[in-house]
TIVEXDREN-762789 format. One record per residue (C-alpha): x, y, z; chain; residue number from 1; residue in three letters. Coordinates in steps of 0.5 Angstrom, whole numbers, plus 500, padded with zeros to 3 digits. Layout:
N
X;Y;Z;A;NUM;Ala
...
This chain:
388
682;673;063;A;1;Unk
683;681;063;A;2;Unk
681;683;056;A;3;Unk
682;691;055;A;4;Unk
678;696;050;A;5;Unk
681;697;042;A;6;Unk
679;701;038;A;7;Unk
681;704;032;A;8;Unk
681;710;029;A;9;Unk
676;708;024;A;10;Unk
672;704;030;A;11;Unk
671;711;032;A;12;Unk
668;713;027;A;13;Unk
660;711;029;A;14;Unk
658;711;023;A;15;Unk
650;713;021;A;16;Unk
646;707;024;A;17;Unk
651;703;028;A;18;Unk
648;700;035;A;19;Unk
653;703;039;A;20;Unk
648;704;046;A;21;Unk
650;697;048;A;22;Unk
658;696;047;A;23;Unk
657;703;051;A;24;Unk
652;701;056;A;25;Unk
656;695;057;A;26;Unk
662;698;059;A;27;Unk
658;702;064;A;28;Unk
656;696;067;A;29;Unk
662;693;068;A;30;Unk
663;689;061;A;31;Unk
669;689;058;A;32;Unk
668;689;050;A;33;Unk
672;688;045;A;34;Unk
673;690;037;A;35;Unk
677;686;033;A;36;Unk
684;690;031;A;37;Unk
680;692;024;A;38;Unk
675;695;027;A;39;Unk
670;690;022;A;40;Unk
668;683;023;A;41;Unk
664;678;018;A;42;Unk
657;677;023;A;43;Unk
660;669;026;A;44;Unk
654;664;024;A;45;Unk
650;662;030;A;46;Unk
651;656;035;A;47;Unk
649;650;032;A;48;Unk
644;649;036;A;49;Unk
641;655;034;A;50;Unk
641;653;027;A;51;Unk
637;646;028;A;52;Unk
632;650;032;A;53;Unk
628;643;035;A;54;Unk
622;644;038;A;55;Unk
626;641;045;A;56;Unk
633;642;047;A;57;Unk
637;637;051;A;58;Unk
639;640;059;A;59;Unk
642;638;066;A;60;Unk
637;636;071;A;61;Unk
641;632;077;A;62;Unk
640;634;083;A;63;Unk
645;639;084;A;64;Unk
644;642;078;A;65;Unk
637;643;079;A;66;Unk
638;646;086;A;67;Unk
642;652;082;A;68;Unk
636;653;079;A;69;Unk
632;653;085;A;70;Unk
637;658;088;A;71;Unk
638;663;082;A;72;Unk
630;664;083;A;73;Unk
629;668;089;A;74;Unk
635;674;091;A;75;Unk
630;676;097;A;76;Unk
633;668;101;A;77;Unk
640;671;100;A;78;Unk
644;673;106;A;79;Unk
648;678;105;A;80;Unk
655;680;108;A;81;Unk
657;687;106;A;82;Unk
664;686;110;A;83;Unk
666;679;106;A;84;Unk
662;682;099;A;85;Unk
659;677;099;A;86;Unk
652;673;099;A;87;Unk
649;667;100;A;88;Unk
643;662;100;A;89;Unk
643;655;103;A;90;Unk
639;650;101;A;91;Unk
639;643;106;A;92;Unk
639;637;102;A;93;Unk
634;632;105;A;94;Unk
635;626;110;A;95;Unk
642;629;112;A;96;Unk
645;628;105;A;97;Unk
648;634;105;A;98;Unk
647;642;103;A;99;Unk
648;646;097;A;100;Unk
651;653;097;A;101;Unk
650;659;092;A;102;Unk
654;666;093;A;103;Unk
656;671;089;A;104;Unk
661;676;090;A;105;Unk
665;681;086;A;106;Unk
670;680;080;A;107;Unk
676;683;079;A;108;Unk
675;690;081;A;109;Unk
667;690;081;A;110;Unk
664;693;088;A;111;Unk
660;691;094;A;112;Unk
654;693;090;A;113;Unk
655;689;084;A;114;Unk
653;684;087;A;115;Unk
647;687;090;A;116;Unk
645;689;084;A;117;Unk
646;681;082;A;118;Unk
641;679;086;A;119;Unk
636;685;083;A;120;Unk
636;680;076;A;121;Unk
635;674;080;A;122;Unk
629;671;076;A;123;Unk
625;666;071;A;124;Unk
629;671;066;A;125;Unk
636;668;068;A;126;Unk
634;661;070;A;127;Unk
632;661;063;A;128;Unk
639;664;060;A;129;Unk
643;659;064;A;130;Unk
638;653;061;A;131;Unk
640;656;054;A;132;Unk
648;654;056;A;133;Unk
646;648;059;A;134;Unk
643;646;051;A;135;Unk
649;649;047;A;136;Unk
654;646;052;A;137;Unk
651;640;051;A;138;Unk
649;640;044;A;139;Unk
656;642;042;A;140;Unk
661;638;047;A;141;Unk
657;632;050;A;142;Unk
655;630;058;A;143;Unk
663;628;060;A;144;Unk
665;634;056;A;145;Unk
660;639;059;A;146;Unk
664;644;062;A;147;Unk
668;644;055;A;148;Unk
669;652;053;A;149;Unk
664;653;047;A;150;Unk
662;660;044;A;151;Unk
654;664;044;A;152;Unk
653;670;043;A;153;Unk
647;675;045;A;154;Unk
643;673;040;A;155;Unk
644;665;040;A;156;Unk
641;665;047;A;157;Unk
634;670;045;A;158;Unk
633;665;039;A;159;Unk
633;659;043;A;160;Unk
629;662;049;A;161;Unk
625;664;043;A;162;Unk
624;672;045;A;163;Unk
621;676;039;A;164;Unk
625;679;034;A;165;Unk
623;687;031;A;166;Unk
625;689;025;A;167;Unk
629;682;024;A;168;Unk
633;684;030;A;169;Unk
632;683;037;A;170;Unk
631;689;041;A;171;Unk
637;693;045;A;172;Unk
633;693;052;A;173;Unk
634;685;050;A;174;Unk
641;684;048;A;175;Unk
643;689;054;A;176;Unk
639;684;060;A;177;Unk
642;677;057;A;178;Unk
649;681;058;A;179;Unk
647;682;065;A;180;Unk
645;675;066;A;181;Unk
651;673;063;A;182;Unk
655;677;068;A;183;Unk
651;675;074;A;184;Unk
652;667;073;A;185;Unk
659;669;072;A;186;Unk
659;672;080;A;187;Unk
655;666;083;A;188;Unk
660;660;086;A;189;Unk
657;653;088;A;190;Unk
659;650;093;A;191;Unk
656;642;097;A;192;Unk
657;637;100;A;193;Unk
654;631;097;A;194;Unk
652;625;100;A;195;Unk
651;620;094;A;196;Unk
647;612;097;A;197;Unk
653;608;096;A;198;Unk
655;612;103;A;199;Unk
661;616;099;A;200;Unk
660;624;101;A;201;Unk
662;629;095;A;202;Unk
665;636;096;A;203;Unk
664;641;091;A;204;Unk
667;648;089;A;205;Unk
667;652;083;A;206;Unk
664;658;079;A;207;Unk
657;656;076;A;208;Unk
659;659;069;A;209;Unk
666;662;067;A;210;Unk
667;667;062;A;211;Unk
674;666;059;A;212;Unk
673;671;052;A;213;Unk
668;677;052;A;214;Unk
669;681;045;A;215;Unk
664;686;041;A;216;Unk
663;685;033;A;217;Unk
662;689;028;A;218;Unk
660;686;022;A;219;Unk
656;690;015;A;220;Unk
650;694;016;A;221;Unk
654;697;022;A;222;Unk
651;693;028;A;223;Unk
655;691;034;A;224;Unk
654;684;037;A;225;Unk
656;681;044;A;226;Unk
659;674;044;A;227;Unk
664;671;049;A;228;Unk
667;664;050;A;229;Unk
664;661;056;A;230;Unk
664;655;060;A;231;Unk
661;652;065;A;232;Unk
664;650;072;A;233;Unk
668;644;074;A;234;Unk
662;643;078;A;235;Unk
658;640;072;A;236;Unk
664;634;072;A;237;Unk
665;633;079;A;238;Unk
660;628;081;A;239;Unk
661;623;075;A;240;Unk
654;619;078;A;241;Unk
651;626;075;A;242;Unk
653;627;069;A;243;Unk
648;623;064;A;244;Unk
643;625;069;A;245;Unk
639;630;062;A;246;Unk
632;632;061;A;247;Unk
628;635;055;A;248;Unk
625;641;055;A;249;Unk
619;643;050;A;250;Unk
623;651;049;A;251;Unk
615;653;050;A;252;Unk
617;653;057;A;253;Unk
623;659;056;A;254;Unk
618;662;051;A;255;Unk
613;663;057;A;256;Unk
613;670;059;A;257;Unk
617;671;066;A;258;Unk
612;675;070;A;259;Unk
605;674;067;A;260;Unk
606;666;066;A;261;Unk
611;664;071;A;262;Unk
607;658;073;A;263;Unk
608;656;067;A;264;Unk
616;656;067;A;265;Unk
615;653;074;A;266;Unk
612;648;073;A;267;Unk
614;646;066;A;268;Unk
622;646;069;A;269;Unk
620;641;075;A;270;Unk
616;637;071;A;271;Unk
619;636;066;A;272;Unk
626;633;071;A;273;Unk
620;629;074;A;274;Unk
619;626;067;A;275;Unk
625;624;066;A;276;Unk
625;620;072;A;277;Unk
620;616;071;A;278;Unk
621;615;063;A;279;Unk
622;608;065;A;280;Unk
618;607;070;A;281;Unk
611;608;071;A;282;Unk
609;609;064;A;283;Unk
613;616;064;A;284;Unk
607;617;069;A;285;Unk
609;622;075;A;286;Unk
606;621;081;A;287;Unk
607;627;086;A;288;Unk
603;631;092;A;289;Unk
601;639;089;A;290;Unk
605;641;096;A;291;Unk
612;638;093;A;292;Unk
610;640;086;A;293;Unk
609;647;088;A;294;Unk
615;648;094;A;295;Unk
621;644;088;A;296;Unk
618;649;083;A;297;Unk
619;655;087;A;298;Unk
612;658;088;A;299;Unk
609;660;094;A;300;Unk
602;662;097;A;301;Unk
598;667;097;A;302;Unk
597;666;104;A;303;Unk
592;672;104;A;304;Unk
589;669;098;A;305;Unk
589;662;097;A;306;Unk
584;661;092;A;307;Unk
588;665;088;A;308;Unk
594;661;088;A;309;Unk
590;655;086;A;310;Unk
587;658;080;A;311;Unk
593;661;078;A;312;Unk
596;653;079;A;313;Unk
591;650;074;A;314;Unk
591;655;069;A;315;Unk
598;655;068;A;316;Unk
597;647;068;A;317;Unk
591;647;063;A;318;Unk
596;652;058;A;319;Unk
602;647;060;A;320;Unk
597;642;057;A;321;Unk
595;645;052;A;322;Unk
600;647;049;A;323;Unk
604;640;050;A;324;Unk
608;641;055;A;325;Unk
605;636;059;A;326;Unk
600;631;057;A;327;Unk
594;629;061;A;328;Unk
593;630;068;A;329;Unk
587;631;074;A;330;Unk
588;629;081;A;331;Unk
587;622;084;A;332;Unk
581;622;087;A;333;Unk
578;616;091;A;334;Unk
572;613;088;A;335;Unk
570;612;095;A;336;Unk
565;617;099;A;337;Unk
570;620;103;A;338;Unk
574;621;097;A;339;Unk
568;625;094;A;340;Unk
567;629;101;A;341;Unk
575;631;100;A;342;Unk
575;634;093;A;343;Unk
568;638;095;A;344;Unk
571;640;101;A;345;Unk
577;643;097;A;346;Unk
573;646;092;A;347;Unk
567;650;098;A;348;Unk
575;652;100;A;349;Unk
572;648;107;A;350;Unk
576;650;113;A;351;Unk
584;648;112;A;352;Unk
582;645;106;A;353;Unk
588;649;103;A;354;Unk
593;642;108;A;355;Unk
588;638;103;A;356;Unk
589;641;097;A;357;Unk
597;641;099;A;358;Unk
597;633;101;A;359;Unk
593;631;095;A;360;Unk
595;627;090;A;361;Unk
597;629;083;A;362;Unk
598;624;076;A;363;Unk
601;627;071;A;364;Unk
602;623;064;A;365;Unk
608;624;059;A;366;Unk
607;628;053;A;367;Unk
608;626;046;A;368;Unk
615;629;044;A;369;Unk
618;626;051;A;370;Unk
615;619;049;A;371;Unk
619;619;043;A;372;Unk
626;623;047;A;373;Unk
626;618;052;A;374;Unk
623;612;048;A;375;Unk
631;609;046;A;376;Unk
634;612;052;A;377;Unk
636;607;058;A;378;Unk
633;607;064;A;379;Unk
638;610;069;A;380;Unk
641;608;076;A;381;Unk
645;615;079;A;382;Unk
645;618;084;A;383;Unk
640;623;086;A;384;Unk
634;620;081;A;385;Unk
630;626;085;A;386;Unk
631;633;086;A;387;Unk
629;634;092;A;388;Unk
C-alpha cells in the first residue's frame, strides 16, 4: 500500500522542541511518514505485550523460521545480482530435504543500492526486531492467526528488546535504526521447498514481513513516533505442521548487546529452540556436540586464534547461566582414562584438539523459568523437531 506525506499548515510549524529529525530522516531513507490530517495525535497506548512486560516472551522456532533467522545474520553469504536487483542466500537442508531461500530485492521505486545497503544492516540487531514481532504477533493473534496484521510502533519494539531509555525517551539513533530493520525485513522474501517425514514435499513463497500502513504521530509534548501496521508473511501459516512449533525465550537474550555479547544472543537463540524440543524428553535436558551448537548458532572460528574462540564460547555460556538463561551445563566427560587424556589434550590445546573440542559432547539442563513455561504444555509430534 502507497501512503503519500500530509502535512497541514499547522504541521508545518515545527514547533520548539519537536522531534522532527527522525520523520526527516525517514523520508531520505526511503520511509514514507504520514501525519494525521490534523497535524496532532493522542500518543496510542503500547502493544499489549509491552504493557504485561514478561520476563520471556513466546516466538516461532520451527525450522523454517529458524532458518530465516540464520540467513538475517550474515550479509557477506549473499549473492548478489545487480542485473536482476536482487540478493540472495542459499541454505540446503540436510538429507535432501529441501532448501530454504532468502532474497532481497527493491520495493516499489527503491534502487539496486537499497538493497545493498540492506545487507549492511544484516545482524544480531535486526534478528532481534524480527523476534520482537514474532512475540507481538503471536501475543495478539495466536499461532493459526500469526500472520494476522497487528500494529507496533518504534518504541513497543526498543521496550520488548529492553534497549535503555534517556531522559524517559529512547534515543533517536535507536528510533532510526528500528525503522531500518523494519524496512529491511519488508524487502526480504522466502521461499523453499520443503521435505516433511510423511513423504509430502512443500513449496513456499512470500514476503517475510509486510507492511501495510506506516504513519508518524504527533502527540503533546511535540514528539514524533513511527508506527505501522504490519503483518507477517503467509510463510508463517503455509506449512500447518509448523504452526504450534514455539519457544520461550528469556528477553535477557535481546537485551545482551549485539557486538560485545553476540555469543550470548547465539547461543541463548539456538539453545533456547533446543529446549523447546527436548522439554518432554530427556528431562528438558539437551545433548549436542559444541561443533552443531556453534554452526546453528551462527559463530564461526577464529581459525588464527582458536583458543580465543572457546574462551569467548564459555564466557558467553557462564554469563548465559548466570543470568538464567540457561541452567547448569559442562561437557560430558568419560570417567575413563582416555576420557581424562581427551579433556587434557583439549585444555594443553594439543595438536588438532580444536577437531576434539568440536566433536565433544555438551549436556546442557533446562533453566527454571522454561520448566515452569513448558510444564502443562504437550509433548509435540511436528515436523522438523530439529532445526537443523
Amino acid at each position: 500500500m502507497e501512503l503519500e506525506l500530509v502535512l497541514t499548515k499547522d504541521s508545518m510549524q515545527r514547533p520548539e522542541g519537536a522531534d522532527w529529525s527522525l520523520p526527516q530522516i525517514a523520508t531520505e531513507m526511503g520511509a514514507i511518514p504520514m501525519l494525521p490530517k490534523n497535524g496532532r495525535r493522542q500518543h496510542v497506548a503500547p502493544v499489549a505485550l509491552v504493557t504485561k512486560n514478561p520476563a520471556a516472551i513466546k516466538i516461532r522456532s520451527d525450522q523454517l523460521t529458524y532458518r530465516i533467522l540464520l540467513g538475517l545474520l550474515e550479509g557477506k553469504y549473499y549473492t548478489q545480482v545487480p542485473t536482476h536487483c536482487c540478493a540472495e542466500y542459499r541454505q540446503t537442508l540436510p538429507k535432501g530435504r529441501g532448501y530454504v531461500i532468502l532474497a532481497f530485492s527493491p520495493r516499489g521505486k527503491e534502487s539496486w543500492r537499497q538493497v545493498q545497503s540492506t545487507l549492511a544492516l544484516l545482524g544480531d540487531e535486526i534478528v532481534d526486531t524480527f523476534l520482537a514481532l514474532l512475540a507481538v504477533a503471536l501475543d495478539s493473534n495466536g499461532t493459526e492467526r500469526i500472520s494476522l496484521p497487528f500494529e507496533i510502533s518504534v518504541d513497543d519494539i526498543l521496550a520488548i528488546c529492553q534497549k535503555k531509555k534517556s531522559k524517559g525517551s529512547y534515543p533517536a539513533h535507536q528510533r532510526l535504526k528500528v525503522i531500518e530493520y523494519v524496512q529491511a525485513l519488508a524487502r526480504v522474501s522466502v521461499r523453499t521447498t520443503f521435505m516433511l517425514r510423511d513423504g509430502k514435499q512443500w513449496y513456499v513463497e512470500s514476503p517475510v514481513l509486510e507492511v501495510l500502513v506506516n504513519e508518524w504521530e504527533i502527540y503533546p509534548g511535540h514528539k514524533s513516533q513511527c508506527s505501522w501496521q504490519l503483518k507477517i508473511g503467509d510463510w508463517a501459516v503455509m506449512l500447518p505442521q509448523l504452526q504450534s512449533q514455539t519457544s520461550v525465550i528469556s528477553r535477557q537474550v535481546l537485551h545482551y548487546h549485539a557486538r560485545k555479547q553476540k555469543y550470548q544472543k547465539r547461543l541463548g537463540r539456538y539453545l533456547t529452540v533446543l529446549y523447546r524440543i527436548n522439554a518432554h524428553r530427556h528431562g528438558g535436558r539437551v545433548k549436542v556436540s559444541m561443533g552443531m551448537l556453534l554452526e546453528h548458532a551462527g559463530i564461526a572460528l577464529d581459525r588464527d586464534n582458536p583458543g580465543r574462540t572457546r574462551d569467548a564460547i564459555e564466557r558467553a555460556l557462564d554469563q548465559l547461566h548466570a543470568d538464567g538463561v540457561i541452567g547448569s551445563f559442562g561437557p560430558s566427560v568419560e570417567r575413563s582414562s582416555r576420557g581424562q587424556e581427551v579433556q587434557e589434550r583439549i585444555e594443553q590445546h594439543a595438536y588438532h584438539w580444536w577437531d576434539t573440542y568440536r566433536r565433544q559432547l555438551w549436556l546442557f539442563e533446562l533453566p527454571a523459568y522454561l520448566k515452569a513455561a513448558y510444564q502443562d504444555s504437550r509433548r509435540e509430534h511436528q515436523e522438523g523437531e530439529k532445526p537443523d
